[in-house]
N, C-alpha and C positions, 0 to 999 in steps of 0.2 A: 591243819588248823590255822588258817589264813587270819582269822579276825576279822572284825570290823571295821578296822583302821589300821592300816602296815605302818605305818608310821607316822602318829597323830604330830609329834616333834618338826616333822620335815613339813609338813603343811600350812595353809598361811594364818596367821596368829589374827585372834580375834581381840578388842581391846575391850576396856571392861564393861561389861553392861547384865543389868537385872532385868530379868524378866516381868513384866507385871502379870497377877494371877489370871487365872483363865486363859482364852486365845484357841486356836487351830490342833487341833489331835490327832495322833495315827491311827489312834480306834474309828475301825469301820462296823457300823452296825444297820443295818438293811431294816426299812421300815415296814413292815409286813402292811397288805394291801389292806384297803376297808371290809369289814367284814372277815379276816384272815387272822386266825393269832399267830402268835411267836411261836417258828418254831426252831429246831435244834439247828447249829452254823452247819453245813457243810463243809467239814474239813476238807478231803479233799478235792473237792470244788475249789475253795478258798486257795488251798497251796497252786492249782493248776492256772487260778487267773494270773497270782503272786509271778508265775513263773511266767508269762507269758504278757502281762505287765512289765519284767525286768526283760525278758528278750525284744520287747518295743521299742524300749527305752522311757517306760514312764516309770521311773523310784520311788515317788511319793504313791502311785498306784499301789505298787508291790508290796511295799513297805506298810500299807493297811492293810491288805490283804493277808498277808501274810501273821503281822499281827493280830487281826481278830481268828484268823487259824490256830496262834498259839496261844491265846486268852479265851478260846471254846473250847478245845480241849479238856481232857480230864486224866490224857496220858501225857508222859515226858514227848517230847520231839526228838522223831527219829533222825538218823544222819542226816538224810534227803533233806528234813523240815528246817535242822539248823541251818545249813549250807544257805538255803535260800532268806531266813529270816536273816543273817549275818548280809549275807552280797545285795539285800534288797536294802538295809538301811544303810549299808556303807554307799551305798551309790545314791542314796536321798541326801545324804547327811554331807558328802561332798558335793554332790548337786550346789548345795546351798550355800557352801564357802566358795565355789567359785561363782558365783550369784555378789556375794557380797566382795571379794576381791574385784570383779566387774565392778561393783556400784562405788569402791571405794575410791579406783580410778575415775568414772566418770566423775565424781565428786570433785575430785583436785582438778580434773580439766575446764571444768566448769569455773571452779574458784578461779583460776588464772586465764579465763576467757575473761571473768568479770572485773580482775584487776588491771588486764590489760587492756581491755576497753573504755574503761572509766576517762571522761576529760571531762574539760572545764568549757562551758560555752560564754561567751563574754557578749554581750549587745548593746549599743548605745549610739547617740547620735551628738552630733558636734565635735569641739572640740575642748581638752583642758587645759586651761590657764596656765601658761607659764608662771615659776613660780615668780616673786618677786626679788627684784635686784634692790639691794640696798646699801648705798655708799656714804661713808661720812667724810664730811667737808667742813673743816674747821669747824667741827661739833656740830654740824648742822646735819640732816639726817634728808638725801634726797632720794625721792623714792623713781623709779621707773619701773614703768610697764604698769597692768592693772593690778588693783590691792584687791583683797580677798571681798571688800565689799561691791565691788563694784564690777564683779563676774558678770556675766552675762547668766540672764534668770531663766532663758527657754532655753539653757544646758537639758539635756534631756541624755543621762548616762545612765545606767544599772548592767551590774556582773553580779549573773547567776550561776552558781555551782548543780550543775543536773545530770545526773547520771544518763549517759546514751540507751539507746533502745536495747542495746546489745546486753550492754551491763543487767539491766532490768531482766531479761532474759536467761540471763545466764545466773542470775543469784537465785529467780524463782526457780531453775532447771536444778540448780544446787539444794535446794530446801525440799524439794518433791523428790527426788535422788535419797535424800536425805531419811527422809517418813519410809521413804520403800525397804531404804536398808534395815532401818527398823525392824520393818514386817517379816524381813529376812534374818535375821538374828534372834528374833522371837521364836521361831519356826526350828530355825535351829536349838534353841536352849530346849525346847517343847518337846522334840526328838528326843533329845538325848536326855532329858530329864523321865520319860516315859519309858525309853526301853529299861535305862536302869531299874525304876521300879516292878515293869512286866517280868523280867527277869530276876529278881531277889524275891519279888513276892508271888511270881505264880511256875515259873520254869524252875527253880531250881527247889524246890521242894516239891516238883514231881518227878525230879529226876532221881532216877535208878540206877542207871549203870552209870558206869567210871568216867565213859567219853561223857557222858552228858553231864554229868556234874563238872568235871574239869571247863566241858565248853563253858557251863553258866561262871565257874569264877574265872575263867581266861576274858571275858568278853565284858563282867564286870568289872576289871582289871584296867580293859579296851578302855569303855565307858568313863569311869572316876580318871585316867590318866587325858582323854579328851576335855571333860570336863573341868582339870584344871588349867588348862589353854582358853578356853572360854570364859572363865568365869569369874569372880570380883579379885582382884588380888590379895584381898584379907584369906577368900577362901582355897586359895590355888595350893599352899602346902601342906590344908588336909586331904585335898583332892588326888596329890600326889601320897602319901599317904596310906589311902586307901586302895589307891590302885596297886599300890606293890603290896600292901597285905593280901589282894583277893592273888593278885598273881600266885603269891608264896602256898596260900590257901589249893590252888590248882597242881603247884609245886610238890605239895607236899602229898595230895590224892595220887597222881603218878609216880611217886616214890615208892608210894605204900603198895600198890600191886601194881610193877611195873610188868611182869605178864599178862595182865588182863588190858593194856591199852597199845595198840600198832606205834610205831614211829615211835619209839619211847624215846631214844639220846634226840633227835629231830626235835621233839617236842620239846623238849629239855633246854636243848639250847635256843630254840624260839623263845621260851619264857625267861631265858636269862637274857635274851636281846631287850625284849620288851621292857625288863626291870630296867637295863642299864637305860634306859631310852627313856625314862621318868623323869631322870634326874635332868635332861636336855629342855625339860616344859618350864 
């Protein structure tokens, strides 16, 4: 029982941000031809792409695949199905944090392209006036050199403050860097707000046996302890929270017929790493 996430704690922290409604799905649903109705998913068809999408190396493939396999269903998901539905969205879902670790760095490199290229361009023609010398002589006030009236009038001076091409460059690289990571962080919250609910509302109330309900509260445990690494800081220590009650929830299934599930002490102390590992988000 690997999880979804080995260690969501040790991974790079994401800062706070809200999803807005709607946006990009892991629900895959195939649009029957004109003239064709709808008909029943191909399970496993579905799981064989999943699986062959993740030995590609496409996650976000696998990852729909694999979930509209476990959302056509009408049976729990066997070993095989978990295995894959877990290693397809952990390999999507970290896809995207080092997506946004990338963009976070190009971000600051950009910013300090643009503050180090920034100057001042100064233009102008002639010369300025020295200022005036003025000396007093027995009260008498003698002036030398020219007074301020009597400047020369085709001065032709101006200093303009303009940012270099570079700077220009590197803030709009900054600002488009910027919307991308967005789109990345969206993507992310979308994931993980999706499997939680595929799994509390349609996997774990068709699960029957021991492994499969432990997997669904181990994995919601995953989930809610991810999710408070992501998400607004008001909601980060229900998120923690909930992740250790689904744990305890898994804790307590394996307790109760510790003959009916493999690995039992293994399991055991996976879930008390996990718990301890809450308190680190």
């Amino acid at each position: 029982m690997n999880g979804i996430l080995q260690s969501p704690a040790h991974g790079p922290m994401l800062g706070d941000y809200k999803p807005p409604a709607g946006g990009p799905s892991l629900e895959f649903k195939p649009t029957p031809a004109a003239g064709q109705t709808a008909q029943a998913a191909d399970v496993p068809g579905l799981v064989r792409r999943a699986q062959l999408a993740l030995g590609l190396g496409y996650p976000h493939d696998a990852a729909r695949f694999i979930h509209y396999a476990a959302v056509s269903s009408t049976l729990e998901l066997t070993e095989e199905q978990r295995t894959i539905f877990a290693s397809a969205h952990h390999h999507y879902i970290v896809s995207l944090l080092e997506q946004r670790a990338k963009l976070d760095r190009l971000i600051q490199d950009a910013k300090q392209r643009a503050a180090s290229t920034s100057s001042t361009t100064v233009t102008g023609t002639g010369s300025v006036p020295k200022p005036d010398t003025r000396q007093v002589l027995s009260g008498v006030t003698v002036v030398s050199g020219p007074s301020p009236v009597s400047a020369p009038t085709n001065l032709n001076k101006t200093s303009d403050i303009k940012p270099s091409a570079a700077t220009v460059a590197a803030l709009f690289e900054s600002r488009a860097l910027q919307d991308y990571l967005g789109n990345v962080e969206f993507k992310l919250h979308t994931a993980v707000d999706e499997v939680i609910r595929t799994i509390s509302q349609q996997l774990l109330p068709r699960a029957q046996s021991d492994a499969a309900v432990i997997w669904c509260w181990t994995m919601l445990g995953h989930y809610h302890r991810y999710t408070a690494q992501i998400t607004l800081a008001t909601l980060r220590f229900e998120n923690k929270m909930r992740a250790l009650s689904y744990y305890q929830k898994a804790m307590d299934v394996l307790l109760a017929k510790p003959g009916a599930y493999l690995h039992v002490e293994q399991t055991k102390s996976t879930l008390n790493q996990y718990m301890q590992e809450v308190s680190l988000v």
